[in-house]
VMD Tcl script that draws the C-alpha trace (Angstrom):
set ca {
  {55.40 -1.00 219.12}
  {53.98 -4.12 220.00}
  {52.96 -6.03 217.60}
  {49.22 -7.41 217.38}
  {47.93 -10.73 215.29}
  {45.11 -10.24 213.33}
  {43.21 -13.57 212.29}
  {41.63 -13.14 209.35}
  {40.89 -15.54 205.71}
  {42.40 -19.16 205.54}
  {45.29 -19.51 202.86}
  {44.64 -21.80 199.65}
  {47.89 -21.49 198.32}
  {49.38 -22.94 194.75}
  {47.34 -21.00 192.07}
  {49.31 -18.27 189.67}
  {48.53 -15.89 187.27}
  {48.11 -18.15 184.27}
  {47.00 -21.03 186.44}
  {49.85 -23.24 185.40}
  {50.97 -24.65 188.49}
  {51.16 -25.67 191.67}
  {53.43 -25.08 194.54}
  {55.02 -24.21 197.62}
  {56.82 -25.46 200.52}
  {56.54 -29.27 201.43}
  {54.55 -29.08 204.01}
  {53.73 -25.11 204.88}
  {51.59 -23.95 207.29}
  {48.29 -22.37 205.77}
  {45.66 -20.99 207.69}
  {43.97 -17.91 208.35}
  {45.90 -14.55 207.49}
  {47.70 -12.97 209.90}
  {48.84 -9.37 209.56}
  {50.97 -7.52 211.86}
  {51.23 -4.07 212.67}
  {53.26 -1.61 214.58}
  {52.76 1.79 214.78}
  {49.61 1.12 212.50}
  {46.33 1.21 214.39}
  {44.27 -2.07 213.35}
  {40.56 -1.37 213.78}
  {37.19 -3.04 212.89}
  {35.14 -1.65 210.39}
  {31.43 -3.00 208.51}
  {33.27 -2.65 205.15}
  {32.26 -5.58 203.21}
  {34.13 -6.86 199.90}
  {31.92 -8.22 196.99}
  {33.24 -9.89 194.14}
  {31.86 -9.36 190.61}
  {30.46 -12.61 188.88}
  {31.10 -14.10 185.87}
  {28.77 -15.26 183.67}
  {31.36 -16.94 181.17}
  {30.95 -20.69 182.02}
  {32.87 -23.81 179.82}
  {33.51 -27.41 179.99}
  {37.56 -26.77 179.72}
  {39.06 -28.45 182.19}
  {43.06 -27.71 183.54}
  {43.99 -30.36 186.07}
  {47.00 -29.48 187.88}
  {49.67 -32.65 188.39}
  {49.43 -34.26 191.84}
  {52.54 -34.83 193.62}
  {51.90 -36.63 196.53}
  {50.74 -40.53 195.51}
  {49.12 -40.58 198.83}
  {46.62 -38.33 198.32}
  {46.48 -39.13 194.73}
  {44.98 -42.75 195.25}
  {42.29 -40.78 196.89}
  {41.73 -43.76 198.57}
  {38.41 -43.47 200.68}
  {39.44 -46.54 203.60}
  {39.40 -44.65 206.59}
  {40.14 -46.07 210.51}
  {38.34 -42.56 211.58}
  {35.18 -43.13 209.45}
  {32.79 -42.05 212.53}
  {34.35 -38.66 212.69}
  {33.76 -38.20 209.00}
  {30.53 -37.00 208.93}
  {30.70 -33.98 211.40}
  {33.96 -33.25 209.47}
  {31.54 -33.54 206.15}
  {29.33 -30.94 208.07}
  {31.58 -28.69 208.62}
  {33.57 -28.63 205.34}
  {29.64 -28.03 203.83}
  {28.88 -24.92 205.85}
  {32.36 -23.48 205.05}
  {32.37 -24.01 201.30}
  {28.37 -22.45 201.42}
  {29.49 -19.23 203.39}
  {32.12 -18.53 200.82}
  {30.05 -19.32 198.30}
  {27.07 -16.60 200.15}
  {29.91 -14.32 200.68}
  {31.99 -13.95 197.43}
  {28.18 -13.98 195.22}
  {25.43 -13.30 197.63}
  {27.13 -10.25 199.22}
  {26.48 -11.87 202.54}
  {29.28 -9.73 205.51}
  {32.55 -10.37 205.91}
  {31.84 -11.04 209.52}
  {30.04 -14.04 208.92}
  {33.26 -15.60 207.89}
  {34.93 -14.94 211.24}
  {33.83 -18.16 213.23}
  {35.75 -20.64 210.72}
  {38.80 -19.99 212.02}
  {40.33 -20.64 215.58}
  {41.89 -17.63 217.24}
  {45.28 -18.78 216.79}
  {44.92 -19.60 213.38}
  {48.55 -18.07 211.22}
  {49.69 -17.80 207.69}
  {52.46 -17.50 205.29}
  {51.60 -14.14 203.89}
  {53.56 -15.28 200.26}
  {50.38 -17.57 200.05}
  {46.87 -17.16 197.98}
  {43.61 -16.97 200.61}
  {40.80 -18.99 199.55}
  {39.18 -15.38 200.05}
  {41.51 -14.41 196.80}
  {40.34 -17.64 194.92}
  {36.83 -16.89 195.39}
  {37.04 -13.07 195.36}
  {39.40 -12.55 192.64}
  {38.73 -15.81 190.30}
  {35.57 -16.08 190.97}
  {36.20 -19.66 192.37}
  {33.60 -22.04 193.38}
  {33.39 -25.63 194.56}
  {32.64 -28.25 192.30}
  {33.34 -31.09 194.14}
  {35.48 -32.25 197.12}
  {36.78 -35.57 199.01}
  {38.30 -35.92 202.53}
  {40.08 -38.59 204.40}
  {40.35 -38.29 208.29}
  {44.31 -39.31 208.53}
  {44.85 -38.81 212.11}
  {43.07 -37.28 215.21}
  {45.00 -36.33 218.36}
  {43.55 -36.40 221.33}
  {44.04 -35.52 225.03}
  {42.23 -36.80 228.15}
  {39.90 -38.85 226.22}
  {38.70 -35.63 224.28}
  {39.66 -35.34 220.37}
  {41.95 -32.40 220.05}
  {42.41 -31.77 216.48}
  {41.36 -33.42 213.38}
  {43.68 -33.84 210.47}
  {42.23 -34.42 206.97}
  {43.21 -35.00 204.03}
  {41.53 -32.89 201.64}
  {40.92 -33.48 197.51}
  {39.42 -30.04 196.10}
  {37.91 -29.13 192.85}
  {37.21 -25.32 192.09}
  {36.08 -23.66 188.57}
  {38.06 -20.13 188.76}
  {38.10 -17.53 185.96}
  {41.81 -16.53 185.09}
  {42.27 -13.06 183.83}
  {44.43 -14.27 181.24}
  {42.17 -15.51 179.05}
  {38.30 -14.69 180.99}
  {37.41 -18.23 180.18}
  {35.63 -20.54 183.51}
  {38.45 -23.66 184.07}
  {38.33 -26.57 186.24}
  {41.57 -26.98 189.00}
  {42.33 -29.36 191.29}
  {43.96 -28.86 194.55}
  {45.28 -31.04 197.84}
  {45.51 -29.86 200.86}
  {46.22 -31.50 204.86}
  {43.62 -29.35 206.50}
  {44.07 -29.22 210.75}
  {40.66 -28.77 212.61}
  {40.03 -27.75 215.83}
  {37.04 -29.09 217.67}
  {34.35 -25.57 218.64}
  {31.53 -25.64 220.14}
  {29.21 -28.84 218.05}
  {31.28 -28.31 215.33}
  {34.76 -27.52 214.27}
  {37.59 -24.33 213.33}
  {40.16 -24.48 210.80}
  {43.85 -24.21 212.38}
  {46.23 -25.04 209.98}
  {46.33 -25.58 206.13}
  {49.01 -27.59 204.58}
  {49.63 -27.62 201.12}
  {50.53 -31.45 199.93}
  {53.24 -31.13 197.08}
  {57.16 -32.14 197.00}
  {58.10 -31.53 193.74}
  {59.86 -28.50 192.04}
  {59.40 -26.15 195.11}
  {62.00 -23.63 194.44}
  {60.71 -22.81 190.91}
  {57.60 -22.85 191.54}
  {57.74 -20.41 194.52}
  {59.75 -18.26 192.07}
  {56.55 -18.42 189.67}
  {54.15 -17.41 192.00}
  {57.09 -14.59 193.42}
  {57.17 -13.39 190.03}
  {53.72 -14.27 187.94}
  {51.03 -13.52 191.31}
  {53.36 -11.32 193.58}
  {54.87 -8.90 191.04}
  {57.22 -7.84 193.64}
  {59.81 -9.85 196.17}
  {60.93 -7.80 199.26}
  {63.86 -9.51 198.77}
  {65.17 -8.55 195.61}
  {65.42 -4.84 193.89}
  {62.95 -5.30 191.08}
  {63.01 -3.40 187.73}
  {60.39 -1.16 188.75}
  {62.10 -0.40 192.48}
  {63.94 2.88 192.14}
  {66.09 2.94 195.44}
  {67.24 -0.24 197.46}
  {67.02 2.72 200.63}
  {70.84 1.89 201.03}
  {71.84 5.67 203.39}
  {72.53 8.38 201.34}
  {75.91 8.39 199.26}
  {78.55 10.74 199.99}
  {79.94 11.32 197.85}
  {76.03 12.42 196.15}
  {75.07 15.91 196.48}
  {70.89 15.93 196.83}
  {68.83 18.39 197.17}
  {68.44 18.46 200.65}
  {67.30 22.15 202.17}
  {70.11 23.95 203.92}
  {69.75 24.40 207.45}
  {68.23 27.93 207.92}
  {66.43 29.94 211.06}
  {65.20 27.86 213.51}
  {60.97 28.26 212.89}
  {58.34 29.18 215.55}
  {56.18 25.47 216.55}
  {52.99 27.89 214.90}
  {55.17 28.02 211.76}
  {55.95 24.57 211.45}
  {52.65 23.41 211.78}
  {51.34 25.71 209.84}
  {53.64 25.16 206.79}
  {53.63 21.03 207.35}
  {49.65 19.61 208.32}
  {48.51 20.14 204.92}
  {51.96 17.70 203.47}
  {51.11 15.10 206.30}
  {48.43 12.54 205.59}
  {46.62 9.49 207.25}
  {46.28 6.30 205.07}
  {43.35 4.17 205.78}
  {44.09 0.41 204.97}
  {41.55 -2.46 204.67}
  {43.15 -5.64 205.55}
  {40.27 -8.06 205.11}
  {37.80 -9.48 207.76}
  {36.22 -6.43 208.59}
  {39.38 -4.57 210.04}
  {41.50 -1.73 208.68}
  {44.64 -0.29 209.80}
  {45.54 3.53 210.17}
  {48.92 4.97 209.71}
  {50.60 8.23 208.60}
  {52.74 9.74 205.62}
  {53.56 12.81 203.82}
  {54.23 14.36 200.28}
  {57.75 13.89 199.03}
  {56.48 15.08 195.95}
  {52.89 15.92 194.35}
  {51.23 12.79 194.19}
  {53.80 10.93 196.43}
  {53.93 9.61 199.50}
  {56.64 8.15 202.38}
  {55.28 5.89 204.80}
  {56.00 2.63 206.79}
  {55.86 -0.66 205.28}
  {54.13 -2.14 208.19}
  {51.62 0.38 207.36}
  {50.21 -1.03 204.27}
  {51.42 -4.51 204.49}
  {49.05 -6.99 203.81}
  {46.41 -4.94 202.74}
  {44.54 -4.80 199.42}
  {43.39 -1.25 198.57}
  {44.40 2.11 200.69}
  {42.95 5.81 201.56}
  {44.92 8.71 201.71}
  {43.13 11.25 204.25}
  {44.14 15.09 204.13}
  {44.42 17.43 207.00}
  {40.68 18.93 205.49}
  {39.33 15.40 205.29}
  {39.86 15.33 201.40}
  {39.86 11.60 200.24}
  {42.07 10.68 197.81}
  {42.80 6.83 196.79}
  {45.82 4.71 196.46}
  {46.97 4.21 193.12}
  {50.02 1.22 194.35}
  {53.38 1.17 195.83}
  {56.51 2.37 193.65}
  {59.19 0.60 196.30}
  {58.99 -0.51 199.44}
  {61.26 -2.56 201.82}
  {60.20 -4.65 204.97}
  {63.62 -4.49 206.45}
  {63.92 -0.96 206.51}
  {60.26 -0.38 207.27}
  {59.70 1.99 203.83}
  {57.24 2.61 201.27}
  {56.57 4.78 198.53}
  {53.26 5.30 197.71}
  {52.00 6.69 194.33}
  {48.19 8.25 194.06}
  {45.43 8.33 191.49}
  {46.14 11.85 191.30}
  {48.92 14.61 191.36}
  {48.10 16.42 194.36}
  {50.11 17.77 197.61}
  {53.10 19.91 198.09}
  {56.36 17.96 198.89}
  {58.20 18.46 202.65}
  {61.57 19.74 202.53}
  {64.02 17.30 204.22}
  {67.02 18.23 206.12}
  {70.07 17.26 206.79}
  {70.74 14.34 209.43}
  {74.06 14.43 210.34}
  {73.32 18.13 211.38}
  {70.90 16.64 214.51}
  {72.04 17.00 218.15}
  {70.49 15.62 221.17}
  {68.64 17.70 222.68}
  {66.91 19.55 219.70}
  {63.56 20.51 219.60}
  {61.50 18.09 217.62}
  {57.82 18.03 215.85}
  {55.75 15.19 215.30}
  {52.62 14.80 212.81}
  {50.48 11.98 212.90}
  {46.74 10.14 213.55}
  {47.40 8.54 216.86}
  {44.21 5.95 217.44}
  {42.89 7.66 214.56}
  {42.98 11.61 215.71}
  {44.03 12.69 212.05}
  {46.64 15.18 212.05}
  {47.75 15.44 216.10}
  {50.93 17.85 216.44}
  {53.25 15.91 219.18}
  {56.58 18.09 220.52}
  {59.51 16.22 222.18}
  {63.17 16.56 221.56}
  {65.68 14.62 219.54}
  {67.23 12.06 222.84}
  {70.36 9.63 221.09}
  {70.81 7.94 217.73}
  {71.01 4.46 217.25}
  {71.87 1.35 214.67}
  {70.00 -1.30 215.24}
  {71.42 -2.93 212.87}
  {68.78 -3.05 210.22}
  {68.42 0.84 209.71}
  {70.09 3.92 211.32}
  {67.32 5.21 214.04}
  {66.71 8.48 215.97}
  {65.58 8.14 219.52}
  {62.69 10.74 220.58}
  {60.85 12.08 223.50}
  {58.01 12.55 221.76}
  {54.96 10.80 222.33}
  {53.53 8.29 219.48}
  {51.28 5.59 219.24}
  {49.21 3.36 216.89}
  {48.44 5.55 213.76}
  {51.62 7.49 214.15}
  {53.50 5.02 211.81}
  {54.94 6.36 208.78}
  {54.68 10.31 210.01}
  {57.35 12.64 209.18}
  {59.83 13.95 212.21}
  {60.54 17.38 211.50}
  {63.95 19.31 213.07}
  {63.57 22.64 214.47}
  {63.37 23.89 210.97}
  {60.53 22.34 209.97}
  {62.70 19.92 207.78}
  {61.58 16.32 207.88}
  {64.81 14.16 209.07}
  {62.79 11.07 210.37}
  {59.78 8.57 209.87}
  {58.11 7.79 212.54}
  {57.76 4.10 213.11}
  {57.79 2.83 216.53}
  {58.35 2.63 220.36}
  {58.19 0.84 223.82}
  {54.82 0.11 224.44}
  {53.74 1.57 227.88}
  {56.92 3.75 227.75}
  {55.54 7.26 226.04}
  {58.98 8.63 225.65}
  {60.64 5.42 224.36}
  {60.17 5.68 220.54}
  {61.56 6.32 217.28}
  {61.75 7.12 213.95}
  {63.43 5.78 210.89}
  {66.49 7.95 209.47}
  {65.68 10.44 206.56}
  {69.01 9.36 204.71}
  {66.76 6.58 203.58}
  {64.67 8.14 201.31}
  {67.30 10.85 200.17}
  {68.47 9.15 196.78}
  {64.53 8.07 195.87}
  {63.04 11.49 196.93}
  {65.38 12.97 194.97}
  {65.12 11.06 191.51}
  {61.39 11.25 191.72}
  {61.23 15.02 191.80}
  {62.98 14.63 188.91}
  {59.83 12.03 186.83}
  {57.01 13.44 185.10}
  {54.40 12.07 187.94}
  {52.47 9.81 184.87}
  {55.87 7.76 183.95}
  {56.19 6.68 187.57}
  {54.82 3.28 187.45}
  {53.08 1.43 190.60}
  {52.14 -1.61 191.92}
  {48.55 -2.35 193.26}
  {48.41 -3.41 197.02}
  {46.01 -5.95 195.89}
  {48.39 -8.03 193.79}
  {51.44 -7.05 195.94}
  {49.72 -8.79 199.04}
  {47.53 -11.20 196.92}
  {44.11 -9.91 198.46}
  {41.24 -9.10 196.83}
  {40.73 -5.31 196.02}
  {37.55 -3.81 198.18}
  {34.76 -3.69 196.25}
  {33.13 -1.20 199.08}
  {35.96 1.20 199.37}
  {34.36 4.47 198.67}
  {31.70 3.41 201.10}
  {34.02 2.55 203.14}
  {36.47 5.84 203.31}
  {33.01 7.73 203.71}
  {33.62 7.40 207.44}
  {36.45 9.51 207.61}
  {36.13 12.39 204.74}
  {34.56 13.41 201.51}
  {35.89 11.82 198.45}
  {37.73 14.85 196.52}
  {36.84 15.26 192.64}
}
mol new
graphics top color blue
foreach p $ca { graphics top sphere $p radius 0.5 }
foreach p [lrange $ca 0 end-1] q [lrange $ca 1 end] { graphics top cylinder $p $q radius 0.2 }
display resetview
């Protein structure tokens, strides 16, 4: 599917877990968050996030070491001193609507004109939204120098400054209020009488591969890259010479029969993504309690709803193992509930089959799509199935089902403007990890919050929130 951009909270990066550090690429690119979506349906929604305050307040103060000498000096000689007071302006009113949003409970919305439309982001990086959301973070002090302006026809362009911070944040470590310092090369953007942030660049050299595998390790929990301890399949295809459970082909079903058997295993997952918006995608039960769908689905997001096909709400407990490349993720709930799908057997596909879809295109929860099964292809990342049927935004992360009402496919994407141009993901992927979960007592499985995964703050409004959709089940 087409991807879409979705500008959302400027990135502060450089803080871990136990706040002993400070890193990242020379010279990355940090601005607003941008999350991208596939299949996923990205819409807005008056969900607002509100951070819990702290009353625990101390002199102990943490400095971080400075790297770069230029910014160290601090040195306030400026040949852009004119500029600095709209900059000053600016850099007030930003600070201040944090500051309303993350303890006054003021909207996310209100956020949304600090950043310029094109505004991107590293998504390894921690927002400022996470500083002040999830460490309570707030402005002590600050200092700016203007270092450069660009400028075109006479008319400044951008603004780049070079920006000394000073935050109090509350680690969860240890509870206890400590002073850090950060630099930064913040990019404005001239708007309207005042300015947009474009571009955030963090300002250290030194030790940037250990660092970033800190903050992979300490504030991620979990590298795409790398098969972590708690990551029970790499989704490598099936192994053959591996017998799984996988349901022997049988009598072809009736479409009534199908459905009938497979809407109440097929769910839609509601994901809040920050600034007001949400995404929408599909999965279904691989086991009580367990759920395939499509990485893109849940990427970047910091809670998630599970919908049923009776508009039971259920919530997200974390992700078990998931992989970008391959466009999986396993999903664990708060609670044991749902009946598993039985999977079939790919290599048994022809072209030409009958084929069922399951899904909440644009948010229609639980829309039965019919096509047939048109080629197979390798796209070189994972092993896809072509299909006639029809899918769209929310589809993402759906289960395919054969004509025996066997799931051999995960829905996951298409040709935008073609409607019979799509495809889903192989089955063979989630053979080996389907099968060794059936096989875990449902509380050993352990999980990963989307919040940490993704470094966002959890919602604080979430049941509110998933109140337009369902009824939250007891």
């Amino acid at each position: 599917m087409q991807k879409r951009k979705i500008a959302t909270i400027v990135t502060c990066a450089c803080l871990i877990l136990t706040l002993v550090g400070c890193s990242s690429k020379s010279d990355i690119k940090m601005n607003s968050n941008t999350v991208k979506t596939s299949a996923a349906d990205t819409t807005k929604t008056n969900a607002t996030n509100t951070p819990k305050t702290s009353t625990t307040n101390t002199d102990t103060k943490e400095e971080i070491l400075l790297n770069s000498p230029a910014i160290n000096q601090k040195d306030n000689s400026s040949n852009y001193d004119d500029k600095k007071p709209k900059v000053k302006m600016f850099l007030d009113a930003y600070f201040k609507k944090y500051d309303d949003w993350g303890f006054k409970k003021a909207d996310t919305s209100t956020l949304a004109d600090l950043y310029a439309k094109d505004a991107d982001v590293v998504s390894a990086a921690i927002s400022y939204e996470y500083l002040v959301g999830k460490y309570q973070g707030k402005v002590n002090k600050y200092d700016f120098n203007i270092a450069k302006i660009n400028t075109k026809d006479g008319k400044v362009t951008s603004v780049l400054a070079k920006l000394y911070l000073n935050m109090s944040i509350v680690p969860e470590s240890d509870g206890v209020r400590k002073n850090i310092d950060f630099l930064y090369d913040l990019e404005l953007e001239p708007y309207n009488d005042t300015y947009q942030v474009k571009n955030f660049y963090l300002d250290t050299k030194d030790n940037v591969k250990q660092q970033e595998e800190k903050i992979a390790k300490k504030e991620n929990g979990y590298n795409v890259k790398t098969k972590t301890k708690d990551t029970l399949t790499d989704f490598t295809p099936k192994d053959a010479d591996k017998k799984y459970n996988i349901t022997p082909t049988g009598t072809e079903k009736p479409l009534e029969q199908i459905i009938e058997e497979n809407d109440p295993k097929t769910v839609a997952l509601l994901v809040p993504i920050g600034a007001g918006k949400y995404a929408i995608g599909s999965g279904f039960f691989v086991s009580p309690g367990i759920l395939v769908t499509n990485y893109h689905v849940i990427d970047g997001g910091s809670d998630a709803i599970v919908r049923t096909n009776t508009g039971a709400l259920y919530e997200v407990d974390g992700i078990i193992s998931a992989d970008k490349t391959v466009d999986i993720a396993i999903v664990k709930l708060k609670k044991n509930i749902g009946q598993a799908v039985e999977i079939g057997d790919v290599s048994k596909l022809k072209k030409g089959e009958n084929a069922v879809a399951i899904g909440s295109p644009k948010g229609l929860f639980n829309t039965v799509s019919t096509g047939i099964i048109s080629n197979f292809w390798d796209d070189g990342k994972t092993n896809q199935i072509q299909i006639s049927i029809p899918i769209t935004h929310g589809n993402s992360g759906g289960p395919l089902f054969n004509k025996f009402g066997q799931v051999v496919g995960i829905n996951s994407s298409g040709l935008e403007g073609e409607g019979e141009l799509n495809f889903a993901i192989s089955a063979e992927y989630i053979y080996d990890i389907s099968d060794k979960l059936k096989n875990q007592e449902f509380n050993s499985i352990k999980s990963e919050k989307l919040s940490v995964l993704f470094n966002k703050k959890p919602d604080s409004n979430l049941q509110k929130f998933g109140l337009k959709f369902g009824t939250w089940a007891n």
